[in-house]
C-alpha positions in Angstrom: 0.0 0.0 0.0 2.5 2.5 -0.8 1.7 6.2 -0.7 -1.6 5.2 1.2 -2.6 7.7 4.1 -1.9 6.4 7.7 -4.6 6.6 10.1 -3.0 7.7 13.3 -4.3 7.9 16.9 -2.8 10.0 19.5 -3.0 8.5 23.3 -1.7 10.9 25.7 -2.7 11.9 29.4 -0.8 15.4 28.6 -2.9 17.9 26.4 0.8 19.5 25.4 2.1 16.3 24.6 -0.8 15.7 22.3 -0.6 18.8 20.8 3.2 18.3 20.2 2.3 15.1 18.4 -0.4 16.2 16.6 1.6 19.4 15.1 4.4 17.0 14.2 1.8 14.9 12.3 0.3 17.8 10.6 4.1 18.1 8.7 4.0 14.6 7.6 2.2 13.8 4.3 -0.8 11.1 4.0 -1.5 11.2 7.6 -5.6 11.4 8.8 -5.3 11.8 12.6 -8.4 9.6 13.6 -8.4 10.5 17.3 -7.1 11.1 20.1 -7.3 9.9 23.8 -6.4 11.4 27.4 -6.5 7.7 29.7 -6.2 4.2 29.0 -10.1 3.5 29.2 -10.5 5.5 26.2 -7.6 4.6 24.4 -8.8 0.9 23.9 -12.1 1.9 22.8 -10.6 4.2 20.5 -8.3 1.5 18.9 -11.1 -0.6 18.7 -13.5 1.3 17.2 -11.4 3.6 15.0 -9.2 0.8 14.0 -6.4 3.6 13.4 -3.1 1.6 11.2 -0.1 3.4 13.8 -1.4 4.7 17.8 1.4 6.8 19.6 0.8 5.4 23.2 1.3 7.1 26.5 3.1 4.3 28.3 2.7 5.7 31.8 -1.3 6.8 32.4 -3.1 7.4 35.5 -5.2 4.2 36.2 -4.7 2.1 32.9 -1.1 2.3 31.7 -0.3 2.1 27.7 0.4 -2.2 28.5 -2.4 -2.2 30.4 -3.5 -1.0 27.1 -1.9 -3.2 24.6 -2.8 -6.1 26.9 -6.8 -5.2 27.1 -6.6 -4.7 23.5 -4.6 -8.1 22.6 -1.3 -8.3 20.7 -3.1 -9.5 17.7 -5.3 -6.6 17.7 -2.9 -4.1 18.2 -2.1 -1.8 15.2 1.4 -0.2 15.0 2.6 1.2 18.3 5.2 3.9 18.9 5.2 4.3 22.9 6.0 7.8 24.0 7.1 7.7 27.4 9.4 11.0 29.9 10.5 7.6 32.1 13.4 5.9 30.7 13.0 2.7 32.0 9.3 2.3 30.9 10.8 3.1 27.8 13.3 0.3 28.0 10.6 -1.8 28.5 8.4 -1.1 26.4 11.6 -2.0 23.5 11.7 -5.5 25.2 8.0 -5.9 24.8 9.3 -5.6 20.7 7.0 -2.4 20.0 6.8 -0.9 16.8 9.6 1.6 18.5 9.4 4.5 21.7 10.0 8.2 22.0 11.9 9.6 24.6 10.2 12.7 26.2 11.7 15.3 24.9 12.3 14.0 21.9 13.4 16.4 19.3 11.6 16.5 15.2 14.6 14.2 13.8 14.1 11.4 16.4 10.2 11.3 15.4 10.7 11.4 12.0 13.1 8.2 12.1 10.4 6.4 14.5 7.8 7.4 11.9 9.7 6.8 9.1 10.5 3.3 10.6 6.4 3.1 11.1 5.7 4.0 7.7 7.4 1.8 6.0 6.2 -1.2 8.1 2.7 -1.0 7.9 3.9 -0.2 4.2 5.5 -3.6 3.8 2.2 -5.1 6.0 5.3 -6.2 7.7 3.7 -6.3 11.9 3.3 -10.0 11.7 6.2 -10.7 13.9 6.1 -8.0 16.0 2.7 -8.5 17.1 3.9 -12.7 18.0 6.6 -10.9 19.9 4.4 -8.5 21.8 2.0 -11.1 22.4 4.7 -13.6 23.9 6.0 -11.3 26.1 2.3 -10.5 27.4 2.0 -13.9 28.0 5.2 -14.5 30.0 4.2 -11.8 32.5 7.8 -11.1 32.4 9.3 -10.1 36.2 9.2 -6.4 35.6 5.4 -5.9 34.7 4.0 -6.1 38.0 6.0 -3.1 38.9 5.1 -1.3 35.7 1.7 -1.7 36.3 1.4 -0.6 39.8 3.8 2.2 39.5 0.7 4.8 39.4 -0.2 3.5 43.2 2.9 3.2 44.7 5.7 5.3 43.0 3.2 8.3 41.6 6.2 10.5 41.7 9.3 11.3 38.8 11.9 9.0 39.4 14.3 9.9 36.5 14.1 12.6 34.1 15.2 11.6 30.7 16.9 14.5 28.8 17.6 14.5 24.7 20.8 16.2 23.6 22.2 16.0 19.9 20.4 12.6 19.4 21.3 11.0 22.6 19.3 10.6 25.6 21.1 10.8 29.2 18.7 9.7 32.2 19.2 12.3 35.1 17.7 10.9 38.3 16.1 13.2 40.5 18.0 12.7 43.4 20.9 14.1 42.0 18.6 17.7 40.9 19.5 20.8 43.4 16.8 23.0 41.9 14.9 23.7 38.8 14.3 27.5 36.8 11.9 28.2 33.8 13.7 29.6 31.1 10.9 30.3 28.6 9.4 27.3 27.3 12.3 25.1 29.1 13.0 24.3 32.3 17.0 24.0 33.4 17.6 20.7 36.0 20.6 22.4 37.5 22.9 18.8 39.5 25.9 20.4 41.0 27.9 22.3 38.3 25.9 20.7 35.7 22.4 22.0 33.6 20.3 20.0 31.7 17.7 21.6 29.5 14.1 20.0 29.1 11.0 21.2 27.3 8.9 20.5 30.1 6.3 23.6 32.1 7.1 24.0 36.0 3.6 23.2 36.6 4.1 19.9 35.5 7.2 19.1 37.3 5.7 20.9 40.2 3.3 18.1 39.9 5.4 15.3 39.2 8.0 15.8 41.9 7.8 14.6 45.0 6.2 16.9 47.1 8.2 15.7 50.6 11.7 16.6 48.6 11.0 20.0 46.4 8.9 22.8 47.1 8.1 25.5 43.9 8.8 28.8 45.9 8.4 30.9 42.6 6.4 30.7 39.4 10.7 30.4 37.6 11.6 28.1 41.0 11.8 24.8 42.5 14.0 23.6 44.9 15.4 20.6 47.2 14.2 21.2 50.4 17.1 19.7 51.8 19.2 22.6 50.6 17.8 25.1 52.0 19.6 26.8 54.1 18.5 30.3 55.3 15.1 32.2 54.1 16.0 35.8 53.6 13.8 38.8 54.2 15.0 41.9 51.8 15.0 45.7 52.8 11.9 45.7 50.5 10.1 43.2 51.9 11.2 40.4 49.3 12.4 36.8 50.5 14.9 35.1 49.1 16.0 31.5 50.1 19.7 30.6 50.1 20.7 27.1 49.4 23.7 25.4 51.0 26.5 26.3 48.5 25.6 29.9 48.5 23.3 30.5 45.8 20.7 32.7 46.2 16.7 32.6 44.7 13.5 34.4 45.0 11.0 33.5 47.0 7.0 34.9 45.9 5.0 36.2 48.3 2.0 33.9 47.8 4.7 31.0 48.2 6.0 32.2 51.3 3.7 30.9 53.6 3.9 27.3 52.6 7.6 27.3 52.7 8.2 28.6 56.1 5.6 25.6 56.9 7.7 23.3 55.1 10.9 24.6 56.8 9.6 24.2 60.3 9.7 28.1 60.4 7.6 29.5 64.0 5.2 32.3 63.1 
């Protein structure tokens, strides 16, 4: 079926990550977007009743996760699946369970392009026999790491790692080595000791993602280890600051304030 359009479906918890994947679609030719989907229950209704030829699939989903997915669905069943996962090892994974291929949030234009490429061209060929027999093999052994996929919603809600993209290459910066976090625009910079890493990511989400017992956001451009703080700092004009063990000094919003002299034990 060469030159034949692709229906695609989008399965995503993240309305930015959809959008991301939708615009990149938009660029591609002989693409129909059939769909899209915010949770797990929806996505397997979607696949079956859109029958869409490629799905991009959220691996890790509040509730039903994108194998919880694949497995409700059925190997045989599935169509084409890219995961797109921001946690490495579900990533990882998700390779092992021989899927179509898996993005790397971020992942930059060129590395969607080859993993659509790659898609193309299979469903081209008709060529998903054998990776559907893998999938469904794999599904069947209930290999030693799925239990903890599944139940990582419940018991690990929280970022573990935070995989970054640079020039093609992914590095895996775990979050016990971050200090602090700024916005810089659309970025945020994961600043670990002398080092930066830049992620296309909105505080708001990694406000959400981290775990609340370790950082505290004390500005909208802010977040930092709690365990670095080391003295909160009241200005001549009636700013605060916070300065962290090392030295380094940030700002500290007034309507944020409050709930970090809480955090810090601080007597009123």
């Amino acid at each position: 079926m060469p030159n034949a359009t692709i229906r695609v479906l989008v399965v995503d918890d993240e309305p930015l990550a959809r959008e991301r994947l939708l615009d990149l679609l938009a660029h591609e030719p002989g693409v129909e977007v059939v769909g899209t989907a915010d949770n797990g229950v929806a996505a397997v209704e979607a696949i079956r009743t859109r029958r869409p030829d490629l799905v991009f699939l959220d691996v890790q989903m509040p509730g039903k996760t994108g194998l919880d997915v694949v497995r409700d669905v059925g190997a045989d069943a599935m169509p084409a699946t890219i995961f797109v996962t921001a946690f490495d090892q579900y990533a990882l994974r998700a390779f092992e369970l021989a899927a179509l291929d898996y993005l790397v949030k971020p992942f930059d234009d060129e590395r969607f392009e080859q993993a659509f490429a790659r898609a193309r061209r299979l469903i081209e060929l008709r060529d998903l026999g054998k990776l559907r027999e893998q999938l469904l093999a794999v599904l069947q052994q209930g290999g030693a790491a799925e239990p903890a996929t599944t139940a990582a919603p419940e018991t690990s809600p929280y970022l573990e790692r935070i995989a970054v993209e640079m020039r093609g290459k992914v590095r895996v910066v775990p979050v016990e080595q971050i200090d602090y976090i700024t916005a810089d625009g659309p970025y945020a910079e994961l600043h670990t000791g002398d080092r930066t890493h830049i992620i296309r990511e909105t505080m708001q989400t990694l406000e959400e993602r981290l775990d609340p017992r370790q950082f505290i956001r004390i500005h909208r451009s802010a977040i930092v280890r709690l365990g670095l703080v080391d003295t909160l700092l009241r200005g001549a004009g009636g700013d605060y600051e916070v300065q962290l063990k090392g030295g380094l000094r940030l700002p500290v919003s007034r309507s944020r304030r409050e709930e970090l002299e809480r955090r810090l034990g601080v007597l009123s």
